[in-house]
N, C-alpha and C positions, 0 to 999 in steps of 0.2 A: 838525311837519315829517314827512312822507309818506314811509318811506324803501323803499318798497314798490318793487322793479323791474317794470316792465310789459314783458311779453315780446312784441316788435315781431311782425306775423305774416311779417315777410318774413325773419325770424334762425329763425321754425320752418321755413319752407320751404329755407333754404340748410339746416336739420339735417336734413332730412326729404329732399335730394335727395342728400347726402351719402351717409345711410346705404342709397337708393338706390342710390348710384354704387358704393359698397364691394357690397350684395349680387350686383351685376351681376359684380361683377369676381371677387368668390367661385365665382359661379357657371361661369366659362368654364371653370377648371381643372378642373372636377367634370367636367365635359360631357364635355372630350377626354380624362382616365379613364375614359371609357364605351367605349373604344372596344374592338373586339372582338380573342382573341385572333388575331395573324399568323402564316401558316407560314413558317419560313425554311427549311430545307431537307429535300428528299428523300433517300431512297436505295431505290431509282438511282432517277441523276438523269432530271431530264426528258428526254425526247428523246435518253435513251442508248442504247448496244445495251451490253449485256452477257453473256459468255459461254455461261453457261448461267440456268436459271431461279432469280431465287432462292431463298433457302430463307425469305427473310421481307421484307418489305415495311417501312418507315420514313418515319415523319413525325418533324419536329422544330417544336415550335412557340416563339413569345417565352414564355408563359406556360405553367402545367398547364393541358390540358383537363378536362372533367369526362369520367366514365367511363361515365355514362347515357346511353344513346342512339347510342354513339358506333359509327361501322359502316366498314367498308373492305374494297369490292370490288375484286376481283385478274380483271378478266373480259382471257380471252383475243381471241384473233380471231374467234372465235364466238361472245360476247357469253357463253361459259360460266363461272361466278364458280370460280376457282379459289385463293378465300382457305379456309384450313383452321382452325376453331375461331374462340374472342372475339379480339376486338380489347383487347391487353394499353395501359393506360397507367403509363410511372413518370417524376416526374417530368415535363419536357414531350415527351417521346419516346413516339410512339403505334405500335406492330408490330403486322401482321398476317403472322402464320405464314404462307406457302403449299403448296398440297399436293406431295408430293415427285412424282408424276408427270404432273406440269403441261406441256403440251409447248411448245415454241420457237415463237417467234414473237411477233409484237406484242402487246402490252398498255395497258389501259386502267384506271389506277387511279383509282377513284370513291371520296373521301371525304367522310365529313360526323360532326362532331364537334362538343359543346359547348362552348363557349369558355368561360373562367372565368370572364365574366360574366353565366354563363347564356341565352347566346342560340347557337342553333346555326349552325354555319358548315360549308362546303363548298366543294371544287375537287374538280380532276380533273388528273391529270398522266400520260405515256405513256412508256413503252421498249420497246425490242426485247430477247427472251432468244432466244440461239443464236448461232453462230460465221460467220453470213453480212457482218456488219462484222471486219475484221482487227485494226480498233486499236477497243480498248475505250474506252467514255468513262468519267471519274471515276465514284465510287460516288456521290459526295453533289453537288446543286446547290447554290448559292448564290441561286439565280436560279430557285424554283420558281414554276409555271403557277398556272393558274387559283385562284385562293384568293377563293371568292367571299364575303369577308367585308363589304362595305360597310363596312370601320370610317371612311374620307375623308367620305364624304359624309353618313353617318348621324352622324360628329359634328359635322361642319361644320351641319348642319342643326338639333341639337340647340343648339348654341351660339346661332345665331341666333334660335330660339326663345328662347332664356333671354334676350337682350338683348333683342328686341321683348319681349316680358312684362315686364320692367323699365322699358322706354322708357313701356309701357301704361300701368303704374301709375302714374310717376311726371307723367304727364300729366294723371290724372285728380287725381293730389294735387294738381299744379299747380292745375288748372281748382277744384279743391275750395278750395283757400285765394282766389284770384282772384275768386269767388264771396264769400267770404267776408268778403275786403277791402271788396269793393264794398258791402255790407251794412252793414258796420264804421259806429255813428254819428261816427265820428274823417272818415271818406270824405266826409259830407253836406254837412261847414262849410264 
């Protein structure tokens, strides 16, 4: 008596699409922790006027940025950069000093910082310094501008890769055992 089990090829391919379906599903969660880090607020805020010029400039991000590369320009209304020394990071709180005889008037903050996963990011956000608005806006937004991180569609795009690459494989496994089957002398009889 033969007690030898013969392993069917179609119990390999439900294992083989199984462990398929788990790598795909591993993979999503990785993909949208790719994403880059976000700013959430400034000081001052976007589109404020405040009194006079400040004396430093403020980002706040979800994550620490890295401190490599990291740059923030303070340009007046004549495109003159009026940030003073490095760009300090602690924690996700990025400052740029500005020089104390900066004059009144509109501003242009240009930033561009490492995100914590190493890939660089950028925005830009504006206030007015001087006493020509009467009511001052808050220090900090909730609601800052331009933050040009692509992190929506560079993960959404990443994911989707990772599920077609899965679907690839597990097509060509398919086509590989189907091939295989067909071959089988169990198929010929």
């Amino acid at each position: 008596m033969n007690t030898a089990h013969r392993i069917r090829p179609g119990g390999r391919l439900a294992r083989c699409l199984a462990t398929l379906a788990t790598a795909a599903l591993l993979m999503v969660p990785a993909a949208a922790a790719q994403a880059h880090d976000a700013l959430e607020t400034t000081d001052p805020a976007n589109d404020s006027t405040v009194r006079t010029v400040p004396a430093k400039i403020g980002l706040t991000f979800d994550h620490t940025p890295v401190a490599l590369g990291s740059v923030v320009r303070v340009e007046d209304s004549t495109g003159t950069d009026q940030a003073d020394g490095p760009v300090t990071i602690v924690d996700n709180h990025v400052t740029q000093a500005v020089k104390t005889d900066s004059p009144e008037g509109k501003y242009t903050v240009i930033w561009r910082v490492v995100s914590s996963d190493g890939h660089p990011i950028e925005g830009t956000f504006k206030f007015t310094a001087g006493a020509s608005n009467t009511t001052a806006a808050p220090a900090s937004s909730s609601s800052p501008t331009t933050a040009g991180t692509g992190s929506g569609f560079e993960t959404e795009l990443i994911t989707v890769g990772a599920v077609a690459a899965v679907l690839v494989i597990g097509l060509i496994v398919v086509g590989f055992f189907i091939k295989r089957r067909l071959r089988s002398p169990e198929s010929q009889e």
